[in-house]
TORKE-90459 format. One record per atom (N, C-alpha, C): residue in three letters; atom name; x, y negated, z. Coordinates in nm, 4 decimals, always signed. Each point is the difference from the previous one (the first is absolute). Layout:
<atoms>
<resn->ALA; name->CA; c1->X; c2->Y; c3->Z>
...
</atoms>
This chain:
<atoms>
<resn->UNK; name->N; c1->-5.7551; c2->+9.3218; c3->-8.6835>
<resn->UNK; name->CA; c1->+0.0000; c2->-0.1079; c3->+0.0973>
<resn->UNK; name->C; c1->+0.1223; c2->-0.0877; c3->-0.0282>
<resn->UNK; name->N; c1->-0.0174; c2->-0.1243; c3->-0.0197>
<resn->UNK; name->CA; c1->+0.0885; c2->-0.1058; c3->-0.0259>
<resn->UNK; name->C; c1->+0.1216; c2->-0.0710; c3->+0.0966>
<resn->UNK; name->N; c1->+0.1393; c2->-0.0319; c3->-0.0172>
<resn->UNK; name->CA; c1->+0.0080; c2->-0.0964; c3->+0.1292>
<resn->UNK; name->C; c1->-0.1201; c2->-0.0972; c3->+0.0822>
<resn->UNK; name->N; c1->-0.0385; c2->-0.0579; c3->-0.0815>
<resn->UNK; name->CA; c1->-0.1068; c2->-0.0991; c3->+0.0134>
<resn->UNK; name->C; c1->-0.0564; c2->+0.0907; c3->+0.1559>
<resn->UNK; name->N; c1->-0.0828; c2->+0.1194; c3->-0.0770>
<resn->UNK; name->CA; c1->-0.0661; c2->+0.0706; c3->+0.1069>
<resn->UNK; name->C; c1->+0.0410; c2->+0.0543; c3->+0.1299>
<resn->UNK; name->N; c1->+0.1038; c2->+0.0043; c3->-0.0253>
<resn->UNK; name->CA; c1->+0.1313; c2->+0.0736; c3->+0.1522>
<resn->UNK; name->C; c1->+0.0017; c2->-0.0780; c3->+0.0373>
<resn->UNK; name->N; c1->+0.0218; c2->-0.1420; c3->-0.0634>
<resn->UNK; name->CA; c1->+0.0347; c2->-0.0985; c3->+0.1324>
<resn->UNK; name->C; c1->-0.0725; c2->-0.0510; c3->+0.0841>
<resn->UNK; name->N; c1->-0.1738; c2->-0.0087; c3->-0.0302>
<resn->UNK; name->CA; c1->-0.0993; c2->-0.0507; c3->+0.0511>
<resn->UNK; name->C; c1->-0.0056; c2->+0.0564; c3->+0.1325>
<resn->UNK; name->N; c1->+0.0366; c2->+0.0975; c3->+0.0542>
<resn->UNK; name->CA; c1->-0.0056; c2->+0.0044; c3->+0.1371>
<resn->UNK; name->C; c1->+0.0911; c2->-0.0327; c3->+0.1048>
<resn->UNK; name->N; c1->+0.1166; c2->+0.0018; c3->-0.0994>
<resn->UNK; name->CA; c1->+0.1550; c2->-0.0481; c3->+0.0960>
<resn->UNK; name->C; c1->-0.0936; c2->-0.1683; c3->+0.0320>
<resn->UNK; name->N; c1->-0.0445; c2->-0.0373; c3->-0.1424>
<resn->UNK; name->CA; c1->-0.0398; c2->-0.1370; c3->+0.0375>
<resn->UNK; name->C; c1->-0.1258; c2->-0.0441; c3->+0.1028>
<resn->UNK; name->N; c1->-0.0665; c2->+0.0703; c3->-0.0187>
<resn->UNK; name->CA; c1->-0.0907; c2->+0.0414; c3->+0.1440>
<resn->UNK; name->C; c1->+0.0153; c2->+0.0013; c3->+0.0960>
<resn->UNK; name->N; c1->+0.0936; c2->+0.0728; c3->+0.0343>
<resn->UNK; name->CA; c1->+0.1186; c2->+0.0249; c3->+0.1389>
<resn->UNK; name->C; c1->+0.0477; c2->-0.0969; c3->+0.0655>
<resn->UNK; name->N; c1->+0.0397; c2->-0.0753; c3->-0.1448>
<resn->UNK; name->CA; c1->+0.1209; c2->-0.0958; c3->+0.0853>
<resn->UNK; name->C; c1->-0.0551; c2->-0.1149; c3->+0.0254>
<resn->UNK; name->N; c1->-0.1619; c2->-0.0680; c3->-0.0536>
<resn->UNK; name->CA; c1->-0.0789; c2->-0.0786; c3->-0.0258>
<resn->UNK; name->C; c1->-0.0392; c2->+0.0124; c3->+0.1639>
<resn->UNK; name->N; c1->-0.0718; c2->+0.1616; c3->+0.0395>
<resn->UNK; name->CA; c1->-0.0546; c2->-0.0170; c3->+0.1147>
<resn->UNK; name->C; c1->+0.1036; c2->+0.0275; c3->+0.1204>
<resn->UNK; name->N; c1->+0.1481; c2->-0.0112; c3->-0.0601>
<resn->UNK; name->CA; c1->+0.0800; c2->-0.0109; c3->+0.1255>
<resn->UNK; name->C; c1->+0.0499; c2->-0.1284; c3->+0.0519>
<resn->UNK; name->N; c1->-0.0343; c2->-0.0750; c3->-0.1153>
<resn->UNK; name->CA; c1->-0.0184; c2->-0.1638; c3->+0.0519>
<resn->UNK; name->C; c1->-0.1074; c2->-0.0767; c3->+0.0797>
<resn->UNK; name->N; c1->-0.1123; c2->+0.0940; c3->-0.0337>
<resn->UNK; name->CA; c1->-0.0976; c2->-0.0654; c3->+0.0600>
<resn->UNK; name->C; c1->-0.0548; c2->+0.0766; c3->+0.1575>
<resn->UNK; name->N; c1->+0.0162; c2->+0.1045; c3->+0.0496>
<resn->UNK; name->CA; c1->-0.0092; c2->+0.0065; c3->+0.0901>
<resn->UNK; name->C; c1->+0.0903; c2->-0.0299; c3->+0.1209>
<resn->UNK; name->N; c1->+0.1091; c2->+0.0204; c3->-0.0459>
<resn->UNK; name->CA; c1->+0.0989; c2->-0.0138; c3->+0.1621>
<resn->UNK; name->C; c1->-0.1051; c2->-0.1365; c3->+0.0365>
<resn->UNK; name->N; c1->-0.0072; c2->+0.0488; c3->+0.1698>
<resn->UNK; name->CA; c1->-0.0202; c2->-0.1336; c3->+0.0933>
<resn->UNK; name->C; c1->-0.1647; c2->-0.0134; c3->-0.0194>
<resn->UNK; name->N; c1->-0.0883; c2->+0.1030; c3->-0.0674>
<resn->UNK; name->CA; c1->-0.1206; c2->+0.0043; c3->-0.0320>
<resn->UNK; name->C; c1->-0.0649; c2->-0.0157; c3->+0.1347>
<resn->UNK; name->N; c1->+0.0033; c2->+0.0109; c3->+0.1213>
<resn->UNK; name->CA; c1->-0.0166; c2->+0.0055; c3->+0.1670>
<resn->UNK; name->C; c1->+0.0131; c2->-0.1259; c3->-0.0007>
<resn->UNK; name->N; c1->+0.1354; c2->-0.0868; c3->+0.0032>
<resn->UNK; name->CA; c1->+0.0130; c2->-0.0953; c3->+0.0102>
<resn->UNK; name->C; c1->-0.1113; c2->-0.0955; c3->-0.0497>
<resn->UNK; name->N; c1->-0.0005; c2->-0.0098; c3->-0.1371>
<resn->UNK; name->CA; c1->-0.1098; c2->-0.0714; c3->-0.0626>
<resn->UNK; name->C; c1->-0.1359; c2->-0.0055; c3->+0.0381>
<resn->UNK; name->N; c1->-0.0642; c2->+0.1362; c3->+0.0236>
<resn->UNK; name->CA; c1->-0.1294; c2->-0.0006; c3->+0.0476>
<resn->UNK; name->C; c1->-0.0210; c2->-0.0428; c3->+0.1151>
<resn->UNK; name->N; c1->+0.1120; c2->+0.0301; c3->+0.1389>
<resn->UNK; name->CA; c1->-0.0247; c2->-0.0618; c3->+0.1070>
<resn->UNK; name->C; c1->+0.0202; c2->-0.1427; c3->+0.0436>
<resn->UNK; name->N; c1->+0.1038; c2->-0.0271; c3->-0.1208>
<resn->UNK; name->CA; c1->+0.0213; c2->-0.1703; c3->+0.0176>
<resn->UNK; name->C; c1->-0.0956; c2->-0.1247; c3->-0.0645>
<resn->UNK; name->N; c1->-0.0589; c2->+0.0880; c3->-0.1316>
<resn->UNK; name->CA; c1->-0.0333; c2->-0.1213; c3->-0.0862>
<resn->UNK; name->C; c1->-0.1698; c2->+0.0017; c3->+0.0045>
<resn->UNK; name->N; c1->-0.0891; c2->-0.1082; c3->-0.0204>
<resn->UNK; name->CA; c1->-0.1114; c2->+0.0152; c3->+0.0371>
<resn->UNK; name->C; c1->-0.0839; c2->-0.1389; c3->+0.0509>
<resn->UNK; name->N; c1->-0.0809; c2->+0.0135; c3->+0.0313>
<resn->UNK; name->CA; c1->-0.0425; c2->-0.1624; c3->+0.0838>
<resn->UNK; name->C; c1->+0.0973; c2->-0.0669; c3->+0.0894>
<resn->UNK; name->N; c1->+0.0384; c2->+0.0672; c3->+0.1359>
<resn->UNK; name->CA; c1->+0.0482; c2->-0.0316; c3->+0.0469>
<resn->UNK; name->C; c1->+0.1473; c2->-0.0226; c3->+0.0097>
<resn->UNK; name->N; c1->+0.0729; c2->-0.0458; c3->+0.1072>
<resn->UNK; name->CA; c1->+0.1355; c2->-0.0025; c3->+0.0445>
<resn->UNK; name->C; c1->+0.1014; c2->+0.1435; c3->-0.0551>
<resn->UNK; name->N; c1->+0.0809; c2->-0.0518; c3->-0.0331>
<resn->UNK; name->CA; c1->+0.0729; c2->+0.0857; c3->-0.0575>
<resn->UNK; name->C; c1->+0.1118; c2->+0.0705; c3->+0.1350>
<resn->UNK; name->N; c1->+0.0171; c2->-0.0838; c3->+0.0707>
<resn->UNK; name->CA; c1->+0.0780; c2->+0.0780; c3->+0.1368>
<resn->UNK; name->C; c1->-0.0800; c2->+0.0054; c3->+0.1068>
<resn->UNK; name->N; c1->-0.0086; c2->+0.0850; c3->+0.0892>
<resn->UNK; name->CA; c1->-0.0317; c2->-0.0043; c3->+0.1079>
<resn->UNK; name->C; c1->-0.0586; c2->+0.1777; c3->+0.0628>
<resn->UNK; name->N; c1->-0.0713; c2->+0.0306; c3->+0.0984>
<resn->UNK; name->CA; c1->-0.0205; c2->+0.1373; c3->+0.0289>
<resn->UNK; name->C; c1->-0.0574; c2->+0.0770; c3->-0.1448>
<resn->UNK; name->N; c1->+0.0346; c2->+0.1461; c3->-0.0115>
<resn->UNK; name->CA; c1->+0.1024; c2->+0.0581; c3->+0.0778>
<resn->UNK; name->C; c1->+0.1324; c2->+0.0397; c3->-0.0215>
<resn->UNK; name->N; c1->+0.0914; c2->+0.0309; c3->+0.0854>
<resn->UNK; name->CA; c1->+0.1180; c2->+0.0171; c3->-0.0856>
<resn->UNK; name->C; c1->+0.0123; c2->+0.1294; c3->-0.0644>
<resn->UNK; name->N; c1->+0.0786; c2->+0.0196; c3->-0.0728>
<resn->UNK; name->CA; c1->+0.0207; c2->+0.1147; c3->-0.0857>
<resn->UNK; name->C; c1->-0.1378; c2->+0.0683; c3->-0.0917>
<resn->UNK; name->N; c1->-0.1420; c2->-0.0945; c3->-0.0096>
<resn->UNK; name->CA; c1->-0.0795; c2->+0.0154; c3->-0.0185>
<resn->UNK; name->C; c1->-0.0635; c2->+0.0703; c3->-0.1903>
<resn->UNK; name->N; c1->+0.1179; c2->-0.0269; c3->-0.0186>
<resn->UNK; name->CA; c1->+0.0229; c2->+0.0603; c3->-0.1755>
<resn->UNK; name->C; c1->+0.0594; c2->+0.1440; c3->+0.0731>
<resn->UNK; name->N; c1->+0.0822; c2->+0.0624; c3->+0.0493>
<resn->UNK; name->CA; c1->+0.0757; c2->+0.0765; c3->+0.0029>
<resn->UNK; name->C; c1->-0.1488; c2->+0.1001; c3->+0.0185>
<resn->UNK; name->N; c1->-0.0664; c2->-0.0417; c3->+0.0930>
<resn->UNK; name->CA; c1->-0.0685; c2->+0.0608; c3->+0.0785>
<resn->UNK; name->C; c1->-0.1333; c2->+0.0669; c3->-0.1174>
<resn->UNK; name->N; c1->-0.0384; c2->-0.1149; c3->-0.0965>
<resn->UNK; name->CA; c1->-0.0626; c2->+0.0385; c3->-0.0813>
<resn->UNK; name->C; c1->+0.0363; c2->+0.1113; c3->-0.0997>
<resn->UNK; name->N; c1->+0.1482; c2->-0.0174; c3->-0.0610>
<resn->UNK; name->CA; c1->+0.0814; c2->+0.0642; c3->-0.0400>
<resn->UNK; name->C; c1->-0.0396; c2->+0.1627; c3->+0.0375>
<resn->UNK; name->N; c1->+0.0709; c2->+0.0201; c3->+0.1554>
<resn->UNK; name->CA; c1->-0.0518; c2->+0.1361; c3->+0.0380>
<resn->UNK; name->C; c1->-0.1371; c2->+0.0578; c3->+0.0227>
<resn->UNK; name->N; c1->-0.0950; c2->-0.0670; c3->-0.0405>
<resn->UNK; name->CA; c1->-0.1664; c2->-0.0038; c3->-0.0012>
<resn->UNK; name->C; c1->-0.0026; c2->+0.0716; c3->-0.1458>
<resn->UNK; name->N; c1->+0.0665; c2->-0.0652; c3->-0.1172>
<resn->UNK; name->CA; c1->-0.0258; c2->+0.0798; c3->-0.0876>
<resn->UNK; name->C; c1->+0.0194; c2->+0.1402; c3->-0.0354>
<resn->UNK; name->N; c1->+0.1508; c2->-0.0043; c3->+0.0520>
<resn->UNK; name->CA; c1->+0.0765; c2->+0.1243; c3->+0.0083>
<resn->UNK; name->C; c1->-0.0868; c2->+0.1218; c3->+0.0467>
<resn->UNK; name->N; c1->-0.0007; c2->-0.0446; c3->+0.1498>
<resn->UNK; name->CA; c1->-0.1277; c2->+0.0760; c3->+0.0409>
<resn->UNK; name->C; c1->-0.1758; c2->+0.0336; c3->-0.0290>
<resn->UNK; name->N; c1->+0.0009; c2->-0.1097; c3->-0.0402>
<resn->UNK; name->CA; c1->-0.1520; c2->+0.0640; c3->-0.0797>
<resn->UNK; name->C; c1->-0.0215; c2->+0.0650; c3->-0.1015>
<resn->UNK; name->N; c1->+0.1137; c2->+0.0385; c3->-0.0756>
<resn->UNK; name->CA; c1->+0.0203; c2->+0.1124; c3->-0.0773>
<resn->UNK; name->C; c1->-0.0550; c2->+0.1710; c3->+0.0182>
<resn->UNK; name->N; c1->+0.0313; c2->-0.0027; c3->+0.1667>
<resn->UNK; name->CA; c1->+0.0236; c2->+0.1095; c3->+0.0843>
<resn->UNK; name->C; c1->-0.1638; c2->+0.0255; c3->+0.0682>
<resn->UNK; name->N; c1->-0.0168; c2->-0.1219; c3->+0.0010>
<resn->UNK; name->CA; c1->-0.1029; c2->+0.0328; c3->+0.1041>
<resn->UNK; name->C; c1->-0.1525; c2->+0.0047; c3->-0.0840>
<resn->UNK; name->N; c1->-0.0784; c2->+0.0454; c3->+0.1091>
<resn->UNK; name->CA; c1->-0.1600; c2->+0.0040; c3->-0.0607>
<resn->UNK; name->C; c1->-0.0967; c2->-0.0782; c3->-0.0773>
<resn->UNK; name->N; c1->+0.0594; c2->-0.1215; c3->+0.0294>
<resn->UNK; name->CA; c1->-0.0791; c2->-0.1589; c3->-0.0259>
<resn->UNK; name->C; c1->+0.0356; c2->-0.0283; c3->-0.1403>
<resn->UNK; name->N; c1->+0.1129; c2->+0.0912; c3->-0.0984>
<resn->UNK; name->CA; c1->+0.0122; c2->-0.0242; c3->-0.1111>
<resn->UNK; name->C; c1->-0.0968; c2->-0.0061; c3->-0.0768>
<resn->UNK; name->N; c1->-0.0344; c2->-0.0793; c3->-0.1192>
<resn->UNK; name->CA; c1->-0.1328; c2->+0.0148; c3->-0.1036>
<resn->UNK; name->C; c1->+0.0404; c2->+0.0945; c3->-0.0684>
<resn->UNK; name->N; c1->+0.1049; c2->-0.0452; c3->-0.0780>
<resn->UNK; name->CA; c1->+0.0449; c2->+0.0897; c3->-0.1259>
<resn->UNK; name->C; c1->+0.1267; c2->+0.0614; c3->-0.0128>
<resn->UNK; name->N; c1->+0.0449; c2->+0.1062; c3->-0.0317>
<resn->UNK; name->CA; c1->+0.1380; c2->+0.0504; c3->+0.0178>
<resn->UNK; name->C; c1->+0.1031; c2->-0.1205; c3->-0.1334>
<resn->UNK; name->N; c1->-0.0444; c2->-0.0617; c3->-0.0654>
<resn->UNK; name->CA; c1->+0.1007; c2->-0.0501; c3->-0.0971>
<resn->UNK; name->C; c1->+0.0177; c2->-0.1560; c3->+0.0908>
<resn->UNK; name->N; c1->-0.1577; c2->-0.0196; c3->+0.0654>
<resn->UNK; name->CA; c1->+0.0460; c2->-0.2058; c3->+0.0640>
<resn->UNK; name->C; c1->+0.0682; c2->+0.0589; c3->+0.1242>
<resn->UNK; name->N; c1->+0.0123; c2->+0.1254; c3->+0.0295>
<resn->UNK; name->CA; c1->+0.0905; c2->-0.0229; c3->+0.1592>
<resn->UNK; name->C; c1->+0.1044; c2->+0.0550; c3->-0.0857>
<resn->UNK; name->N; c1->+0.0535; c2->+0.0935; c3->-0.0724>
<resn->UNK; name->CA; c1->+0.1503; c2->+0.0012; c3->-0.0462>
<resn->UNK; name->C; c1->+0.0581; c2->-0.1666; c3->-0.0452>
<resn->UNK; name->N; c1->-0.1268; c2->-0.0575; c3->-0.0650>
<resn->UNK; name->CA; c1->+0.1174; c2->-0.1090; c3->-0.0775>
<resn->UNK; name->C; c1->+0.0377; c2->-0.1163; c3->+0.1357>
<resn->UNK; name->N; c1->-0.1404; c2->+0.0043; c3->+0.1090>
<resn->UNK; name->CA; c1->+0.0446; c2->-0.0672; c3->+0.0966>
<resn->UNK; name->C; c1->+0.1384; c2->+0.0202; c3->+0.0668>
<resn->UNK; name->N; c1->-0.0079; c2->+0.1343; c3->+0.0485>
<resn->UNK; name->CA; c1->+0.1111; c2->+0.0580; c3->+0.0482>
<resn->UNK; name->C; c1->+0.1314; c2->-0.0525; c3->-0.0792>
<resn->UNK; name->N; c1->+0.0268; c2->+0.0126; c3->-0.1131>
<resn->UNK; name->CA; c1->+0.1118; c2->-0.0144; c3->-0.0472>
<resn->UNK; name->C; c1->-0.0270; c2->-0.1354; c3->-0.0157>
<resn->UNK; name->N; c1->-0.0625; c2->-0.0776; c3->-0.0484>
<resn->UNK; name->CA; c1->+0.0314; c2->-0.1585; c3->+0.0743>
<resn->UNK; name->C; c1->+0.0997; c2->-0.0616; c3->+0.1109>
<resn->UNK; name->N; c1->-0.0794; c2->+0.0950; c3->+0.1414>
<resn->UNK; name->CA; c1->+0.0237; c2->-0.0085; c3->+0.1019>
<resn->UNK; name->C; c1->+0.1271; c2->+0.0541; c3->+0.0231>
<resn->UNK; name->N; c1->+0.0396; c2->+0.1227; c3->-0.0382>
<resn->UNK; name->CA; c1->+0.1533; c2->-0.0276; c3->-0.0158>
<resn->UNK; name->C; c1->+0.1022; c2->-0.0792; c3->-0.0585>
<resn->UNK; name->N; c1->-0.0029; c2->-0.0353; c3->-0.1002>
<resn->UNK; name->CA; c1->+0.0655; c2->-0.1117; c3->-0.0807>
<resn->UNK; name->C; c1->-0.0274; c2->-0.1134; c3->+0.0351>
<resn->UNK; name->N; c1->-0.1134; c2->-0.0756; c3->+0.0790>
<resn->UNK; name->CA; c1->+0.0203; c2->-0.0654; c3->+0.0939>
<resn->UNK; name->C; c1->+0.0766; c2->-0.0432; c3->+0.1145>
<resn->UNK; name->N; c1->-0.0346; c2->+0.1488; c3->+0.0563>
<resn->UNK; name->CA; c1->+0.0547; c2->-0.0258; c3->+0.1526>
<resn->UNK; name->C; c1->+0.0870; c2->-0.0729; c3->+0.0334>
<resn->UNK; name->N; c1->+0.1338; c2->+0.0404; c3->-0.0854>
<resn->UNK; name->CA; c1->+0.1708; c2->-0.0610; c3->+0.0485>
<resn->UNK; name->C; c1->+0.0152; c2->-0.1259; c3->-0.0117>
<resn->UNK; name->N; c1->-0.0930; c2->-0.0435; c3->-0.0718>
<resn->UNK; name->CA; c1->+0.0074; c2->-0.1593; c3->-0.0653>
<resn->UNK; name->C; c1->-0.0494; c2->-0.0957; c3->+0.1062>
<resn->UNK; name->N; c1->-0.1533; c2->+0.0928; c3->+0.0064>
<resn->UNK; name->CA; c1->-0.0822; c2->-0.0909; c3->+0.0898>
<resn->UNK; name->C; c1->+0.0732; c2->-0.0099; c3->+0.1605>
<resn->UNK; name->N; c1->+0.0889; c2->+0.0950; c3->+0.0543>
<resn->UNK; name->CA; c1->+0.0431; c2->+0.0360; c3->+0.1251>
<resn->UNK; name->C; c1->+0.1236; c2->-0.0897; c3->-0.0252>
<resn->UNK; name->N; c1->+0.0571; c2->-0.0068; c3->-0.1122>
<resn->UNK; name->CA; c1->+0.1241; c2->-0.1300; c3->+0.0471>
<resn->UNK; name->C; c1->-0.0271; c2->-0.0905; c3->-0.0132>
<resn->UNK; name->N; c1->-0.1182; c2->-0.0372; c3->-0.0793>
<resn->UNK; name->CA; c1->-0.0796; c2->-0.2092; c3->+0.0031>
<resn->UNK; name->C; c1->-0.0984; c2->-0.0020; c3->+0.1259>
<resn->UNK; name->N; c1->-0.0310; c2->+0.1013; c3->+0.0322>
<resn->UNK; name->CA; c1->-0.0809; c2->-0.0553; c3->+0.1692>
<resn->UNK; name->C; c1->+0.0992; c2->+0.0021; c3->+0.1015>
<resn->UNK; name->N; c1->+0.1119; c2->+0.1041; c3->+0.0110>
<resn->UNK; name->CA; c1->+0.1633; c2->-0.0221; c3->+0.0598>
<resn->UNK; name->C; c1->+0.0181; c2->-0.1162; c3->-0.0030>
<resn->UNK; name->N; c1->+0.0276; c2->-0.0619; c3->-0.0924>
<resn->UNK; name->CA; c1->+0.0458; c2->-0.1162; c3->-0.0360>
<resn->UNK; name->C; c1->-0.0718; c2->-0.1280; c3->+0.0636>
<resn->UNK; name->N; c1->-0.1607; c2->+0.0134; c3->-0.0296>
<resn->UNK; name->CA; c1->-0.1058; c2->-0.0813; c3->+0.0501>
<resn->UNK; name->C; c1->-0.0606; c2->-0.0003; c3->+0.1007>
<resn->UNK; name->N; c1->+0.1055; c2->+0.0975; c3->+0.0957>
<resn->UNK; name->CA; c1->-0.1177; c2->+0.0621; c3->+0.1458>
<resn->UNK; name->C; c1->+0.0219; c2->-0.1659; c3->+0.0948>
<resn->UNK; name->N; c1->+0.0916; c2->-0.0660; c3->-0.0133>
<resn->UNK; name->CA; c1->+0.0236; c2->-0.1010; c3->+0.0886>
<resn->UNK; name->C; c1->-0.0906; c2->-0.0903; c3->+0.0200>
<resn->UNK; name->N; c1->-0.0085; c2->-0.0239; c3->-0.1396>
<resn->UNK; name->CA; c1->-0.0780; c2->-0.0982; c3->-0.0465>
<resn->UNK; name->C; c1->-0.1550; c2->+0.0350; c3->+0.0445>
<resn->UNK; name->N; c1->-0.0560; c2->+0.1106; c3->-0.0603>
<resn->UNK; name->CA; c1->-0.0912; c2->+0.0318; c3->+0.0475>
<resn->UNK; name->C; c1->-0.0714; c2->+0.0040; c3->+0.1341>
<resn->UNK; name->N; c1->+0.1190; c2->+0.0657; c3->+0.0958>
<resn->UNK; name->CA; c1->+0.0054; c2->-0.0361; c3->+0.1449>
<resn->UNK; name->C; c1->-0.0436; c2->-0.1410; c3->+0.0696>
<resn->UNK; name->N; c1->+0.0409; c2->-0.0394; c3->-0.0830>
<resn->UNK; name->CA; c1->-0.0074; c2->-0.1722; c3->+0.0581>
<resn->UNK; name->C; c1->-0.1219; c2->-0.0429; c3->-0.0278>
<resn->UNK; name->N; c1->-0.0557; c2->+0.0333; c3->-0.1029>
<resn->UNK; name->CA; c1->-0.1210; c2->-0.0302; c3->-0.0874>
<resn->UNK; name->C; c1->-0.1196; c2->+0.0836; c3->+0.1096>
<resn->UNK; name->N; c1->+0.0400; c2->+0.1095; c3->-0.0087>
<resn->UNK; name->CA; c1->-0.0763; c2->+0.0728; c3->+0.1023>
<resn->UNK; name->C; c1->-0.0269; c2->-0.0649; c3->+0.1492>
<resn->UNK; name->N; c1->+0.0850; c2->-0.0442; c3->+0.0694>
<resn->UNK; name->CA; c1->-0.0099; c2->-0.0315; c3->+0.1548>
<resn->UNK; name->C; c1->-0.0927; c2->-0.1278; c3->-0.0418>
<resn->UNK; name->N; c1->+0.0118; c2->-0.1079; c3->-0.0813>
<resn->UNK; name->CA; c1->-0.1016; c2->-0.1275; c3->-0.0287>
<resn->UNK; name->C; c1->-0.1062; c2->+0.0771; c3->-0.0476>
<resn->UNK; name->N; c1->-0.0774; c2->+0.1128; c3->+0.0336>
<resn->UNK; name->CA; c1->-0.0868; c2->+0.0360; c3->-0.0759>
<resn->UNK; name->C; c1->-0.0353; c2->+0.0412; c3->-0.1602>
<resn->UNK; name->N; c1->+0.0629; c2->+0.0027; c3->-0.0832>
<resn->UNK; name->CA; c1->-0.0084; c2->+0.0101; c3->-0.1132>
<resn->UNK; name->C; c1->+0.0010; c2->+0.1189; c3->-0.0366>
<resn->UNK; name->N; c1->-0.0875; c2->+0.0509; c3->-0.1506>
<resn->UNK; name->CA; c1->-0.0413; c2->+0.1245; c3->-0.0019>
<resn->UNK; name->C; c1->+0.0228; c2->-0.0049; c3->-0.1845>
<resn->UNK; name->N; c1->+0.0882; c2->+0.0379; c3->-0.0148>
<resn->UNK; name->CA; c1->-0.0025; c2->+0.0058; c3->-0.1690>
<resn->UNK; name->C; c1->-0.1007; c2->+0.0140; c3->-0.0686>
<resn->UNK; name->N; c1->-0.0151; c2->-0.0182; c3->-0.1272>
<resn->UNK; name->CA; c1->-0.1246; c2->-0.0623; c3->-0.0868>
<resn->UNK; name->C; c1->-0.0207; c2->+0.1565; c3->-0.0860>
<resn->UNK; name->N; c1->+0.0633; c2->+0.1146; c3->+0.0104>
<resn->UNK; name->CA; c1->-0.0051; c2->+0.0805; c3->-0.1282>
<resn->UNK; name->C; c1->-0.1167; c2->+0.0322; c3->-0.0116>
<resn->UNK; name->N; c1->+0.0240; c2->+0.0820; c3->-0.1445>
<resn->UNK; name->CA; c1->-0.1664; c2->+0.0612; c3->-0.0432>
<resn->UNK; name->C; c1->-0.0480; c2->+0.0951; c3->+0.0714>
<resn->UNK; name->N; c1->-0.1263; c2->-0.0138; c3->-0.0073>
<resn->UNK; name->CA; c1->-0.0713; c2->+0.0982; c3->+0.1196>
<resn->UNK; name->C; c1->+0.0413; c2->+0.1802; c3->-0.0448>
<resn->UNK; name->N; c1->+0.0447; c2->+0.0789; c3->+0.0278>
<resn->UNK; name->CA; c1->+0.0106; c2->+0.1212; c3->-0.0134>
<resn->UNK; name->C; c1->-0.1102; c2->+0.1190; c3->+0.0090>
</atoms>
């Protein structure tokens, strides 16, 4: 086995540690609609949906609820300090009625 070959997973790693943080965020924000508005903390919330469906009965497959799960952790912290961050906003968005646009789940 080559350097070449050892490294392909560090590079894997670090590829998909860029791309998930804030993975909650994205799905609940981006989409047809409005990007702010109900609900708040609404990534976080998805976040612990994955975590938990790991656990529970409703899983399909033991490998799509592990990789969910660990998504959903490496998520979480990210998505919980950009909806922190965005709960205000959202709030406001919320009382005028507004209902964020994300992808359907």
């Amino acid at each position: 086995m080559g350097a070449a070959a050892a490294t392909r997973p560090v590079l894997l790693a670090a590829l998909a540690s860029l791309t998930l943080p804030a993975c909650g965020t994205l799905v609940t924000r981006l989409g047809d609609g409005p990007v702010f508005g109900a609900y708040p903390f609404e990534a976080v919330v998805l976040d612990v949906g994955l975590v938990g469906g790991a656990f529970g009965a409703e899983k399909n497959t033991q490998s799509r609820a592990d990789g969910e799960a660990w998504m959903g952790l490496v998520s979480l912290p990210f998505d919980l300090v950009l909806d922190a961050v965005l709960t205000p906003v959202d709030l406001v968005a919320w009382a005028f009625g507004v209902r964020k646009g994300g992808w359907p789940c």
